[in-house]
N, C-alpha and C positions, 0 to 999 in steps of 0.2 A: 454320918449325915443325920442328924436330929433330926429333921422332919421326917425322914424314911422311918425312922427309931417310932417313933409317934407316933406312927401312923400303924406301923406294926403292933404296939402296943395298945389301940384302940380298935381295931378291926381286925389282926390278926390269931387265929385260932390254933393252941396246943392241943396236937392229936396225938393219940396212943403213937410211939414205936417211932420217937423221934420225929416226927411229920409235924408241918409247920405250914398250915393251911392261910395264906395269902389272896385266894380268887376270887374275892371282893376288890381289889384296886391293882393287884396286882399282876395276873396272870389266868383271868376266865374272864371276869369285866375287867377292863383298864379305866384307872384314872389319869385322862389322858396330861392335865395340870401336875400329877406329880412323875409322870415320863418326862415329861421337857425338864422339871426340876432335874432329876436323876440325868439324863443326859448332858446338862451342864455340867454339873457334879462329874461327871468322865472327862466332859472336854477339857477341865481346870487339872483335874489331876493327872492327865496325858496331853495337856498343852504343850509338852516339849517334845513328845515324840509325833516324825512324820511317818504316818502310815497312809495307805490307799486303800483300802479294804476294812470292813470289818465282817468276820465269821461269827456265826453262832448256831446253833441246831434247832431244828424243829421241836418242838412248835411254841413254848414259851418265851425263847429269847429271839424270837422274830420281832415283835413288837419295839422292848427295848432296845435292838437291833436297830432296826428303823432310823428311830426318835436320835436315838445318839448317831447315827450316821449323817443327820442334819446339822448337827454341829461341826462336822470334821468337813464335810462337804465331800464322800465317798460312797462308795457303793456297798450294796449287805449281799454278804455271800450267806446262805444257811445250808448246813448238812440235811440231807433226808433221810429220813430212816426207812423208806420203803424205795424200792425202784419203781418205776412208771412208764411209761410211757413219753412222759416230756423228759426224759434224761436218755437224748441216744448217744452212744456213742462209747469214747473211753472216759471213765470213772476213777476218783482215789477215793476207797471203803477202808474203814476197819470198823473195828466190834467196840460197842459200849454197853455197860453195865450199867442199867436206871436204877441209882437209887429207888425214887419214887414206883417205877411200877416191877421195878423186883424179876426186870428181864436182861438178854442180851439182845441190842439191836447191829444190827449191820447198815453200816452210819456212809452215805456217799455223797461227794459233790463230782461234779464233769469238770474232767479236766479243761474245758474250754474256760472256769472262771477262776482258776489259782496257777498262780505262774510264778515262776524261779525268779523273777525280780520285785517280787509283792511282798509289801510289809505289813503286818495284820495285827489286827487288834480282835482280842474275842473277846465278846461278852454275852454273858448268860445271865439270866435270873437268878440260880441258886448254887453252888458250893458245897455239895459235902464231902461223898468223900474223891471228887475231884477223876470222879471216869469220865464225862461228858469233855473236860476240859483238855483229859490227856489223848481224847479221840479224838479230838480237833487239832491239837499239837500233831500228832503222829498226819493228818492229811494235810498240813500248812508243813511237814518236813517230807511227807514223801513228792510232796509241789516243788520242794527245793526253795517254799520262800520262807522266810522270817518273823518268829511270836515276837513283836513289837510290846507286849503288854497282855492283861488278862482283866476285864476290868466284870465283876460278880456284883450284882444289888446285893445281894442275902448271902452271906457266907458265915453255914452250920461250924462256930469256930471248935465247938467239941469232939467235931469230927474232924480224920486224918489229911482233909483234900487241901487245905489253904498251906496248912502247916508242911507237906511233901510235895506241894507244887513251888513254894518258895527255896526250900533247902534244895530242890533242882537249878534254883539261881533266876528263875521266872518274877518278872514284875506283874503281882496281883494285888489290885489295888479294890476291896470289897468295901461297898458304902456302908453297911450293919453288916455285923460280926456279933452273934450270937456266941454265949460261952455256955448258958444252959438254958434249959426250958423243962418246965415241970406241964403234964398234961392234966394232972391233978385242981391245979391250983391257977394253971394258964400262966403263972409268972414266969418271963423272958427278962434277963440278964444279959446286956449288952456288955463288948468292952470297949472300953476306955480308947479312943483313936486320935 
């Protein structure tokens, strides 16, 4: 998606230790004109599949969540990574590994919002190396329902997560796919889609 590309490369900041700082339009303030872009950009490229659902995890990919769930005309389920108060009951958790903040969280949705005949579509913000995505797999399979799709704005292509969620046979469709980024020089090398 050129305009995503663009926009990365005019506001987007290389930080030490592979980190690709975005939170000017992306993911601290939103630019809310290039969500609706970006969400069209999903709707076209998952125009053929029917799902009900879209998942995504706290707290970045709520927003794009949202915005694309307006297109499909469905509802946003997002994982929590802390338990509460407002989630009583029974739960499907497993564990993920934050790239970004270099922890493990223990990841739940209530079983009252995924069910064995839900087809789902997950979308996140970023892509690396693909833990956020396989802990949303594992609670859309312990549900009994179906990964219709995986749709990533930013997917770190130098990293292992786009390239081992595909050779699992998964349809991941990332709008920018980064293949390097130097922190030195700030230059990002997209590929070719």
């Amino acid at each position: 998606m050129k305009l995503l590309e663009e926009r990365i490369r005019k506001d987007g900041i290389v930080a030490p230790g592979n980190v690709l700082k975005v939170d000017s339009f992306l993911n601290h303030q939103i630019d809310i004109g290039l969500y609706n872009e970006i969400a069209k950009e999903f709707k076209r490229r998952f125009s053929d599949v029917n799902i009900n659902k879209i998942l995504t995890i706290e707290a970045s990919g709520i927003g794009i969540a949202c915005v694309t769930a307006q297109q499909f005309d469905v509802p946003v389920v997002f994982a929590k990574k802390t338990q509460s108060v407002n989630i009583a009951g029974d739960v499907y958790s497993t564990k993920i590994q934050s790239f970004t903040h270099n922890r493990v969280y223990d990841v739940i949705v209530s079983k009252r919002f995924l069910h064995s005949d839900d087809r789902i579509l997950i979308i996140d913000d970023f892509l690396a190396n693909g833990c956020a995505v396989e802990g949303l797999i594992d609670l859309i399979q312990s549900a009994g329902a179906s990964v219709e799709g995986v749709g990533i704005v930013i997917e770190k292509g130098q990293q292992s997560g786009g390239r081992h969620l595909r050779e699992k046979g998964l349809r991941v469709e990332s709008l920018a796919i980064i293949d390097s980024m130097n922190d030195e020089t700030g230059k990002i090398v997209f590929r070719e889609q």
